[in-house]
C-alpha positions in Angstrom: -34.8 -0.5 44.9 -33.2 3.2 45.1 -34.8 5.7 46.7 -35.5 8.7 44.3 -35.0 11.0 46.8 -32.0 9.7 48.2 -29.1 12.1 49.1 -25.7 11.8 46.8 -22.6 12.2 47.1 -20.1 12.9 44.8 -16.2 12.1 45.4 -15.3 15.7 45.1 -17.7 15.4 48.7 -20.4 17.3 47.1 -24.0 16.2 47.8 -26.9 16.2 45.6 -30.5 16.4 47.0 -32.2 14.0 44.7 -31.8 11.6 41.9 -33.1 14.5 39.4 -30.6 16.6 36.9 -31.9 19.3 35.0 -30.7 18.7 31.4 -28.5 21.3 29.6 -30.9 22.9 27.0 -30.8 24.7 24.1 -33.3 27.6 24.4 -32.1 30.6 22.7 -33.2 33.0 25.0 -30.2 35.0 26.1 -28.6 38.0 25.1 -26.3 37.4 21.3 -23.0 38.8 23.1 -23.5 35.7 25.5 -25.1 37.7 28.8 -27.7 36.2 30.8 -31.3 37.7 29.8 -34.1 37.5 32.1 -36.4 34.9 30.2 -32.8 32.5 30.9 -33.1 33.3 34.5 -36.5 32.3 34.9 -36.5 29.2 32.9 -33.6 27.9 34.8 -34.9 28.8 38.4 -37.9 27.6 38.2 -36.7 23.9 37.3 -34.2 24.9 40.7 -37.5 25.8 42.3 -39.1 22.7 40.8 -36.5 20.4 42.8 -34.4 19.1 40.5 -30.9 18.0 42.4 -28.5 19.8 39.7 -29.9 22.6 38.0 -27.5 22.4 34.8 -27.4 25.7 32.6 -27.2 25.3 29.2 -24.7 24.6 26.8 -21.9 28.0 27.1 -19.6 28.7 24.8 -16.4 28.8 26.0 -14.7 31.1 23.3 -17.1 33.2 20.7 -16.2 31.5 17.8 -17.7 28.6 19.4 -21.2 29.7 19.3 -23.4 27.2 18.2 -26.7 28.5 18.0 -28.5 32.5 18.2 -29.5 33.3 22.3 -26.5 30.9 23.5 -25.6 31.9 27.0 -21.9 32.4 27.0 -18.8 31.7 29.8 -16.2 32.8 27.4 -15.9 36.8 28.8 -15.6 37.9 32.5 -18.4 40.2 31.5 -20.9 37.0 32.0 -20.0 36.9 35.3 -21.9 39.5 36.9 -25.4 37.9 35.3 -23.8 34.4 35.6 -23.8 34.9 40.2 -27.3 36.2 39.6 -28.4 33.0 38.6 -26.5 30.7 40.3 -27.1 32.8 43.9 -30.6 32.0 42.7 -30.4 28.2 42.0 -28.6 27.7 45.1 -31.8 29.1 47.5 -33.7 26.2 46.3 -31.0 23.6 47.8 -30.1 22.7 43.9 -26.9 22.5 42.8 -25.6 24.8 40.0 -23.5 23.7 37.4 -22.9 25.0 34.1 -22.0 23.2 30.8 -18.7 24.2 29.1 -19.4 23.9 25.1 -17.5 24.8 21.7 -19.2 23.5 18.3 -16.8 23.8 16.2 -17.7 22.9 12.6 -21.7 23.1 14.2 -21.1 27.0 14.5 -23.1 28.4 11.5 -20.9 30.9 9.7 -23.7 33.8 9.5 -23.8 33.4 13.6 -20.1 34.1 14.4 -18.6 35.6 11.2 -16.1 33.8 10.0 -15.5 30.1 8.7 -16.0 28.0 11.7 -13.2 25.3 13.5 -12.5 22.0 13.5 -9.8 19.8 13.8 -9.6 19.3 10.4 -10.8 21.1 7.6 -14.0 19.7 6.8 -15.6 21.1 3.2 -19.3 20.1 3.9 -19.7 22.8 7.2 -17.1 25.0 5.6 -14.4 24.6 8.1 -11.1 25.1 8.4 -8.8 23.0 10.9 -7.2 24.4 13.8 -3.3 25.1 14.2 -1.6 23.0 16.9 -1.6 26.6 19.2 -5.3 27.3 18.2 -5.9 23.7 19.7 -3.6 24.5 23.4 -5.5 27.4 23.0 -8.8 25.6 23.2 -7.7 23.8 25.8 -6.9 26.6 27.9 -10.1 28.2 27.3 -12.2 25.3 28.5 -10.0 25.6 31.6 -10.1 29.2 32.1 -14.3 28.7 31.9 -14.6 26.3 34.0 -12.1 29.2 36.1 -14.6 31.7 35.9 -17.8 29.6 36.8 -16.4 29.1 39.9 -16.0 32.7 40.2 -19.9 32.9 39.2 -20.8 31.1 41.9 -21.6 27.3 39.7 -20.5 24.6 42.1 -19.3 22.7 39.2 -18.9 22.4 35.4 -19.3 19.9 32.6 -17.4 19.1 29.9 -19.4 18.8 26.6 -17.9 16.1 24.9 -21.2 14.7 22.7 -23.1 15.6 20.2 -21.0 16.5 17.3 -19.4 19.4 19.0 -15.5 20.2 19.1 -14.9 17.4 21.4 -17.4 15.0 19.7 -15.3 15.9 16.2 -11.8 15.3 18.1 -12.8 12.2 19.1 -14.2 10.8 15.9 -11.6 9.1 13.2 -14.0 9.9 10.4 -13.6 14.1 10.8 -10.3 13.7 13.1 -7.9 13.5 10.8 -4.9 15.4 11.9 -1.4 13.6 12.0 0.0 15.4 15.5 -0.2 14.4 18.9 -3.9 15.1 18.4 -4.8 12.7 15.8 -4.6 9.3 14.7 -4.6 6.8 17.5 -8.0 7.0 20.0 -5.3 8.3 22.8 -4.2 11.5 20.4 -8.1 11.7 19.3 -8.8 11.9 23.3 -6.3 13.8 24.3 -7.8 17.4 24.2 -10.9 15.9 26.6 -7.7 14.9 29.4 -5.9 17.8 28.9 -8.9 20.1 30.0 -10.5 17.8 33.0 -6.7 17.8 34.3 -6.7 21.3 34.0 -9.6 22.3 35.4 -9.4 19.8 38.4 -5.7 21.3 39.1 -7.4 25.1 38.8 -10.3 24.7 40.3 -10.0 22.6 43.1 -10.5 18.8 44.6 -13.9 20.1 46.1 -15.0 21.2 42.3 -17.6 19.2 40.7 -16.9 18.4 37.3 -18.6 16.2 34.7 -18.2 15.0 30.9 -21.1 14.2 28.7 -20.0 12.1 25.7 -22.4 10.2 23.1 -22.6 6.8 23.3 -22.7 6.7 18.8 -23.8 8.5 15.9 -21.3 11.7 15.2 -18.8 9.5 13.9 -17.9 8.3 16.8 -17.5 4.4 18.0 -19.4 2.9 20.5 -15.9 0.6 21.5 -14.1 3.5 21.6 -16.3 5.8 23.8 -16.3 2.7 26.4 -12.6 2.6 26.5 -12.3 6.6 27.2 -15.1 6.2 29.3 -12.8 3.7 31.7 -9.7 6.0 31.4 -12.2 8.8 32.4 -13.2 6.7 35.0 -9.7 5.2 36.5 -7.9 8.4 36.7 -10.2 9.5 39.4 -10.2 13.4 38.7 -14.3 13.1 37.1 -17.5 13.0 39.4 -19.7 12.1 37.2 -20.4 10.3 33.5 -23.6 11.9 31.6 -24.2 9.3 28.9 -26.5 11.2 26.0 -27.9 7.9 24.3 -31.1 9.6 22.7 -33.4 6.7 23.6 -31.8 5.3 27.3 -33.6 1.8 26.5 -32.6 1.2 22.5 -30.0 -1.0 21.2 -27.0 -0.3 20.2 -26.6 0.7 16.2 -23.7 -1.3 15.5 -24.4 -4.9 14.8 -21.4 -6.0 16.7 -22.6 -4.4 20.2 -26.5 -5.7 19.7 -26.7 -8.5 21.9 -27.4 -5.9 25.3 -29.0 -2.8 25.4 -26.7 0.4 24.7 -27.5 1.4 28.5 -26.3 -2.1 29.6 -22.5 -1.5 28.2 -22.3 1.7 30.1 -23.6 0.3 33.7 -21.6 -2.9 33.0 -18.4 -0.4 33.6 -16.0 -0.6 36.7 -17.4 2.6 38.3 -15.2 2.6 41.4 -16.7 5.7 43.2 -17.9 8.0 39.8 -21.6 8.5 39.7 -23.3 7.7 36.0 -25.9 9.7 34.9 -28.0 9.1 31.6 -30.4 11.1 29.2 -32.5 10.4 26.7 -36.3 9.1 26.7 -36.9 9.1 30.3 -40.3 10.7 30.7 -42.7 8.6 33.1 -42.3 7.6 36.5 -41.8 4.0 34.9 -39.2 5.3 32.8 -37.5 7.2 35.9 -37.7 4.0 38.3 -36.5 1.5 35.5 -33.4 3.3 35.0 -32.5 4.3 38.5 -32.5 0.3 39.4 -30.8 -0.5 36.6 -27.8 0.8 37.8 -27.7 4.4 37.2 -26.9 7.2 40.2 -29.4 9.7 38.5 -31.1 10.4 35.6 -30.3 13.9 33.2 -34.0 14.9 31.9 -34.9 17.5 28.8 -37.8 16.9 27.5 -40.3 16.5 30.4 -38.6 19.1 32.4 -39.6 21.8 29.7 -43.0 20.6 30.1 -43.3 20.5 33.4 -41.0 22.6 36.0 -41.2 20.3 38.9 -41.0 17.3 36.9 -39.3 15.4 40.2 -42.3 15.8 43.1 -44.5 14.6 40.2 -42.6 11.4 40.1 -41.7 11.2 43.5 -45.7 11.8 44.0 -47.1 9.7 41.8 -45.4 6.4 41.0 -48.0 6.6 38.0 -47.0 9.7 36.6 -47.0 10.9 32.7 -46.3 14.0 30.9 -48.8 16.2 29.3 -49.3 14.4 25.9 -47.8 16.6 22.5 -48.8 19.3 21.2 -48.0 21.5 24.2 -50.8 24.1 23.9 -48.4 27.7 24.4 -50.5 28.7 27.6 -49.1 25.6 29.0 -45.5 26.5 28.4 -45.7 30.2 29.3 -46.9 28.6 32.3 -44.0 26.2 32.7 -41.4 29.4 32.6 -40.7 29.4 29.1 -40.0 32.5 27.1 -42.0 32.9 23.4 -38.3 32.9 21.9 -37.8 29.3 23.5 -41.5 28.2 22.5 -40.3 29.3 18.9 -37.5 27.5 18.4 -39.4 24.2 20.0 -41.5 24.8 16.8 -38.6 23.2 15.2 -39.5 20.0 16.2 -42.4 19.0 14.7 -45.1 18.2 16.9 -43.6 19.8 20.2 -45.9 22.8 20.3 -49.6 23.3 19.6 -50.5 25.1 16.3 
């Protein structure tokens, strides 16, 4: 049995306090030309000041036509910076790590957001999307790298790359929207490429002692559970990652594809040679149960959303009480002002239906 407060290490030689990682959330709160606001800063410190191990800042766009959603905090413009080492100067009094998430969504970028027709790697006539030029795509590249650059100069103690969820990435690495006939597209080692490209970058520019990260989805955006598994490995084998964050939605389902049903979709992640990369999960973990059954299952630590909004010290509850729950849904709105959460984050958790308390 792991301890849940045990002390990690990372290969970079970076050491986390805990088994607890704050998950990146959307929360709309920040400033439209990217700049950290206030209500940002006080979400995110207070889960630092709540004890979770990595304090991870939401997704940040890493060039402005990536923008996937109003309130995104940005990384793309050295004018972050300045609000950027405010935060992280912050996270770092608490003994959490600071990391931020490096994101572009591509064909997810709604047009009346950024302007213009959003990217993709190919043009895709559903989202209105045009495909990228081979330079556009180098140029990508670079800009991942030259983020990941300037967190470092913002005082983040490591980055990771957004690879799931439908974003830019996600749609390189899928052969259903991926459907480019270059050294980007075609065979699952063009479709990867990009992801490669920028973890070699940023590992060359920022440093052995850098931590750095890639989230990819298990399935679902087109993507193929066989396929994430394989550049999961290469991921792995290269030695230039610290960590794997798996987003599987539900960390104790099955697998959707009839062919991969007979273990759990958690199972053909930890079944993985890991050599010395740390795995991380998300999705469903909410209870002490939850937290304990994953930890021993074979994961380092476990990447939490949904209970961390409702609660900001989510990790000495569950390190308290090996019986702890959640506050049951709706979340009455005093309850969440309480928990460090601005009204323009309690109003987009209205989207989901049943979140917050009418």
């Amino acid at each position: 049995m792991k301890n849940l407060n045990d002390e990690i290490i990372f290969p970079c030689g970076t050491s986390m306090k805990n088994r607890f990682m704050l998950a990146p959330l959307t929360n709309t709160q920040s400033h439209e030309d990217g700049c950290l606001s206030d209500e940002e800063f006080n979400w995110l410190t207070l889960r630092a000041k709540g004890n979770f191990g990595i304090t991870m800042s939401c997704a940040s766009h890493v060039q402005e036509i990536g923008k996937g959603f109003s309130g995104q905090l940005g990384i793309f413009n050295d004018n972050h910076i300045e609000g950027l080492k405010r935060l992280t100067d912050e996270i770092k009094t608490y003994n959490s790590l600071a990391i931020a998430q490096l994101h572009h969504a591509g064909m997810r970028s709604p047009e009346d957001i950024i302007g213009e027709k959003p990217v993709c790697p190919s043009a895709d006539e559903k989202t209105n999307s045009r495909a990228l030029s081979l330079d556009e795509i180098k140029h990508l590249r670079d800009d991942f790298i030259n983020a990941a650059v300037r967190a470092k100069k913002s005082g983040y103690e490591g980055v990771e790359i957004h690879g799931a969820h439908g974003y830019i990435l996600c749609q390189f690495l899928s052969s259903t929207i991926n459907k480019r006939k270059d050294e980007y597209g075609g065979s699952l080692e063009n479709r990867s490429r990009i992801i490669f490209e920028i973890v070699k970058g940023i590992r060359e520019n920022c440093g052995n002692s850098f931590l750095l990260g890639v989230r990819l989805s298990a399935e679902r955006f087109g993507v193929k559970l066989s396929e994430i598994k394989i550049v999961c490995q290469r991921l792995i084998d290269e030695q230039k990652i610290d960590f794997l964050d798996m987003s599987l939605w539900d960390s104790f389902k099955y697998p959707n594809e009839d062919e991969h049903k007979g273990k759990t979709l958690l199972q053909h992640f930890t079944e993985l040679d890991f050599k010395d990369v740390l795995l991380t999960v998300a999705g469903n973990i909410r209870t002490s149960q939850n937290v304990n059954d994953i930890i021993n299952s074979g994961v380092d630590f476990v990447t939490v959303g949904r209970a961390a909004i409702l609660h900001h010290d989510f990790p000495v509850k569950i390190m308290e009480n090996p019986n702890f729950n959640p506050i049951d849904l709706p979340a009455p709105k005093s309850h969440l002002r309480e928990e460090g959460l601005s009204e323009k984050f309690i109003d987009y958790l209205k989207f989901f239906k049943g979140f917050v308390e009418e």
